[in-house]
C-alpha positions as CSV (number, residue, x, y, z in Angstrom):
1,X,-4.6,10.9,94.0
2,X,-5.0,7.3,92.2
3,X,-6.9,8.9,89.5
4,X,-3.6,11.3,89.1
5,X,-1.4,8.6,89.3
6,X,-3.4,6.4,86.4
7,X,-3.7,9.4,84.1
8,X,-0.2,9.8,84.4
9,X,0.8,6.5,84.0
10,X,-1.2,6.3,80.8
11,X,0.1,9.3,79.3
12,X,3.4,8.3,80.1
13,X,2.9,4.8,78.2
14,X,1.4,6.6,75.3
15,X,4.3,8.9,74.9
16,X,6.6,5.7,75.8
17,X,5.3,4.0,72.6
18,X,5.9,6.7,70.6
19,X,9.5,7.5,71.5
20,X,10.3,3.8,70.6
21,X,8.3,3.5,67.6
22,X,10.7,6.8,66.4
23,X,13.7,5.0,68.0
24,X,14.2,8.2,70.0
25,X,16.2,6.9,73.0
26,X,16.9,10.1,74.7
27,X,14.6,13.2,75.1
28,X,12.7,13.8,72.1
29,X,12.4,16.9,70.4
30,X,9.9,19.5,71.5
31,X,8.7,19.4,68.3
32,X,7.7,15.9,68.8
33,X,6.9,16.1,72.1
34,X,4.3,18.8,71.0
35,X,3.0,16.4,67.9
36,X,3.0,12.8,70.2
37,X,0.4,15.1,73.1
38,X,-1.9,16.4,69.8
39,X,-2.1,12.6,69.2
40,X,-3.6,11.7,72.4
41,X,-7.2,12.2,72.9
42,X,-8.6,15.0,75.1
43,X,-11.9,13.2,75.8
44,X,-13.3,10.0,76.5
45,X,-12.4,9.7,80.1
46,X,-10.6,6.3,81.6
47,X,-12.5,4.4,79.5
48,X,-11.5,6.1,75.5
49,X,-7.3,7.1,77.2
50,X,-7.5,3.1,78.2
51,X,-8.3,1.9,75.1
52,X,-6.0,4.4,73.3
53,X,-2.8,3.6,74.8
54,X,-3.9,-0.2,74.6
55,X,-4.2,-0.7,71.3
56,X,-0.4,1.4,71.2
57,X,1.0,-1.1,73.0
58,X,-0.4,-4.2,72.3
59,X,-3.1,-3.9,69.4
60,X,-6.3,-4.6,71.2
61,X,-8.6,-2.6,73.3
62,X,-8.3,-2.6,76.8
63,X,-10.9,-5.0,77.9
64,X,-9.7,-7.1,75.0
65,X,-6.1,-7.0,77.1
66,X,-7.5,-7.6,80.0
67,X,-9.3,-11.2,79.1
68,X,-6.6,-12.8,78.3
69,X,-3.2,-11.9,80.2
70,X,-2.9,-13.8,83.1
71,X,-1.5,-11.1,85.3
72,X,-5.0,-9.0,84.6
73,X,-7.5,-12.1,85.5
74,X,-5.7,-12.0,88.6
75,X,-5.9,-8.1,89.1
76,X,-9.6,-8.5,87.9
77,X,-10.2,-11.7,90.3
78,X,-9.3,-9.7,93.2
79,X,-12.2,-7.4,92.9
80,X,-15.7,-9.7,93.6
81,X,-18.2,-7.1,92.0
82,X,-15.8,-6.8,88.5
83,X,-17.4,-10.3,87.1
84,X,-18.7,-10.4,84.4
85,X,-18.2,-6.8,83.2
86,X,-16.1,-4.7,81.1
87,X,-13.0,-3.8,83.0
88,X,-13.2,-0.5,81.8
89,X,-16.2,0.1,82.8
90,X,-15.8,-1.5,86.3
91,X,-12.9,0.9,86.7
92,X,-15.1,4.1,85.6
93,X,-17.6,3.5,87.7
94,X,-15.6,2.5,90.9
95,X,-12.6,4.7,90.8
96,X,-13.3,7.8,88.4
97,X,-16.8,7.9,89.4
98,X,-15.9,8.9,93.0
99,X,-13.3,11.1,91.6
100,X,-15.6,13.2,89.9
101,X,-18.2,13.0,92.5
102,X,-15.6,14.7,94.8
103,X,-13.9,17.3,92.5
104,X,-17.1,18.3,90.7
105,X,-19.6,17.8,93.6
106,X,-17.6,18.2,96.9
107,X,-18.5,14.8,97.8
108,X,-16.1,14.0,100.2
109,X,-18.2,11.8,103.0
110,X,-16.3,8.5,102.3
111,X,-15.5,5.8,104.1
112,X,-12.1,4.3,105.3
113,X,-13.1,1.1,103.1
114,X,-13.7,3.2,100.4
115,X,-10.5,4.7,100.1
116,X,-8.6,1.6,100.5
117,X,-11.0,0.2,97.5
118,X,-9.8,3.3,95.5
119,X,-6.2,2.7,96.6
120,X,-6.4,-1.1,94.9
121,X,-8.3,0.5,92.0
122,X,-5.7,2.1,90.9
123,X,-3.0,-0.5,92.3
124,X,-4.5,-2.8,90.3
125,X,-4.9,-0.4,86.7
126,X,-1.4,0.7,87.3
127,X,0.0,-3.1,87.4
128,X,-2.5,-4.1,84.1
129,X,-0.9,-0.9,82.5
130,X,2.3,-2.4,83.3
131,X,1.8,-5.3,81.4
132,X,1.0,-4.0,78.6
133,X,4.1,-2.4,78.6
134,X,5.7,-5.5,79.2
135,X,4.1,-7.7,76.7
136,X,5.2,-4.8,74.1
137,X,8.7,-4.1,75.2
138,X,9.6,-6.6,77.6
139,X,12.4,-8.5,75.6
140,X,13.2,-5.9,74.3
């Protein structure tokens, strides 16, 4: 259910960026609406959508993002084994690597602790997402 609740999030940023960059304040078109989904990317996993809808919002890649907003080094600190390693990645292979493991493989023998890691997973990518979206629109 995190993994649902990123993609979303992400999607919704993207289409957020593009709505304001048209200066479309109420519901767009679904002419538009059809145009703004062909423009994000069908593949590439976390780790391509991430970098998409980061460089929409604030012109850098995600990882790029993540080094040097405050709020992220937090995020990031809070998770001992994400040192020293893409954010991106670490994400992939913590979060969406069990997702897949489960839908495509029935994995499902997890622990307690591992869900709650999950959970914070995407806590944590939810709340850098957020920031983006603040540091693009927030005086607005």
């Amino acid at each position: 259910m995190g993994t649902i609740a990123v993609e979303t999030y992400l999607v919704r940023l993207f289409l957020k960026t593009k709505r304001m960059e048209a200066k479309i304040y109420n519901r767009p078109t679904r002419d538009q609406e059809i145009a703004w989904e062909l423009l994000y990317p069908t593949t590439g996993g976390f780790p391509g959508h991430a970098d998409v809808v980061s460089k929409e919002t604030t012109g850098t890649t995600f990882d790029a993002f993540v080094v040097q907003n405050s709020v992220a080094i937090k995020v990031m600190d809070g998770f001992p084994n994400a040192k020293n390693i893409s954010a991106k990645k670490y994400f992939q292979d913590e979060l969406f690597y069990r997702r897949n493991r489960i839908v495509h493989w029935g994995d499902v023998n997890y622990k307690p602790e591992e869900a709650q890691l999950c959970l914070d997973l995407a806590i944590a990518i939810v709340t850098i997402l957020r920031e983006m979206d603040k540091s693009k629109y927030g005086s607005l």
